[in-house]
C-alpha positions, 0 to 999 in steps of 0.5 A: 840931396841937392834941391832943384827948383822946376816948373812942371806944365801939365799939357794934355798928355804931354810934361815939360821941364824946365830948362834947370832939370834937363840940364841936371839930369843930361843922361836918359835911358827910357823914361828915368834921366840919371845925373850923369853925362853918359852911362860911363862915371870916371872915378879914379883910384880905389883901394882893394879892400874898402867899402866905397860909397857912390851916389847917383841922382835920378829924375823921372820924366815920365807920366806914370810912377816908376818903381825901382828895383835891385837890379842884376848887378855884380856880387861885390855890388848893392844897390839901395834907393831912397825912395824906392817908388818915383812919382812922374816929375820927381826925383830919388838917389841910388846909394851904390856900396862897391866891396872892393874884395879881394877877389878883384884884379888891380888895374882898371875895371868897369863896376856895372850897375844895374838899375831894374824897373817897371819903365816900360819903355825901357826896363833895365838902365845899365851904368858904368863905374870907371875905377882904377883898383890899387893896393892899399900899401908900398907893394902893388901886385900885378897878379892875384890868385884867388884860387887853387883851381883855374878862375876865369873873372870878367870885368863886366858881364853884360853891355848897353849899346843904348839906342842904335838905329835897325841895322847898325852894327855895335862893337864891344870888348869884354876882359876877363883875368885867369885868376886861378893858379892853374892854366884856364882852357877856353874849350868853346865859344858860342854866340846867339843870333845877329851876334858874332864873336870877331876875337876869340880868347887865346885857348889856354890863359896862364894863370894871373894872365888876361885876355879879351873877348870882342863881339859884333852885333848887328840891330836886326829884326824886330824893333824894341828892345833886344838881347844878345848873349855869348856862351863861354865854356872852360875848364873853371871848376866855379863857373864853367859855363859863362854867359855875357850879355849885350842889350839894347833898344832898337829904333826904326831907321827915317825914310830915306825917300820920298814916295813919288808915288804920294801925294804930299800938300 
């Protein structure tokens, strides 16, 4: 782990960093800042059927320890950290093993990781591999079938839209592949409140065929942190019912005006 040099300054209540810190650690979801520019880590190609290993450095900005946790990550994902408890002012690594299985479609995709802790300010951290999957050999396949039966895969299942003013609305695309050998039928779609699907997949997807769902959500209601899901019903044998998820922290929205009616000095 590369070694950083800070100067911590108790204040009262409030820490300061040095510069150095800040710098190495750009991006912050609650009181964790991650070594990283935004929640979305280009990585570039990787072969089906390796292990590939990342490495992702955290800081803990916050006044109280921060534990860390699995995390809802996918099935082909393993989060491990070192260490597992982050003392205020301190730093840990989280060791992601990404299965590359067969089970994944070529192309791009998005790995989501999920870091979960006991941050109170924000409990889950949700970050983004950005990985191009290739065969590892002269033959690239275009269309992977996994099973017998109809198999509807997303790239990712859940989005961070981060922290978003009260009344702004988001927009975010999912991917999914029919990676099974016969038609998948998408027979319903549904969404909760101040969520709104605004493209619906195509109702019948051939097999090895790929398709998109596109939602909107809208930051209403109470400020905090807020979830959204959408509900996919098909005809997939394995998962019929499907459940994608949007999260995110709502802040309240700075006054506009000045009350004429106060009384400023």
């Amino acid at each position: 782990m590369l070694l950083l040099f800070a100067t911590v300054l108790l204040q009262g209540q409030t820490m300061k960093y040095d510069s150095s810190i800040i710098k190495a650690y750009p991006f912050k979801v609650g009181n964790i800042g991650f070594a990283v520019d935004s929640m979305e880590t280009v990585v570039g190609k990787v072969f089906r059927g390796m292990l590939y290993k990342h490495q992702i450095e955290m800081f803990n900005f916050g006044k109280k320890p921060i534990e860390l946790k699995g995390g809802k990550s996918s099935s082909f994902v393993e989060l491990k950290y070192e260490p597992v408890l982050i003392q205020p002012g301190q730093s840990a690594t989280a060791f992601v093993d990404f299965d590359v299985i067969a089970d994944l479609p070529l192309g791009p995709m998005a790995v989501e990781l999920v870091v979960e802790t006991n941050d109170k300010l924000n409990a889950f951290k949700f970050l983004y591999l950005l990985v191009d999957i290739v065969e590892d050999s002269a033959k690239f396949q275009t269309k992977l079938i996994i099973d017998t039966v109809p198999r509807m895969i997303f790239n990712n299942y859940n989005f961070d839209f981060g922290h978003l003013v009260r009344g702004k609305k988001v927009y975010h695309t999912f991917y999914f592949t029919n990676m099974g050998a016969q038609d998948l039928f998408v027979e319903k779609v549904s969404s909760s409140n101040a969520c709104k699907v605004v493209v619906s997949p195509e109702e019948i997807i051939p097999p090895g065929e790929s398709g998109r769902l596109v939602v909107q959500v809208k930051t209403v209601g109470n400020i905090g942190v807020q979830h959204r899901t959408i509900s996919i019903q098909t005809n997939d044998p394995v998962n019929p019912v499907i459940i994608l998820g949007v999260h995110g922290t709502v802040r309240q929205p700075p006054p506009t005006k000045q009350n004429q009616g106060f009384c400023y000095e």
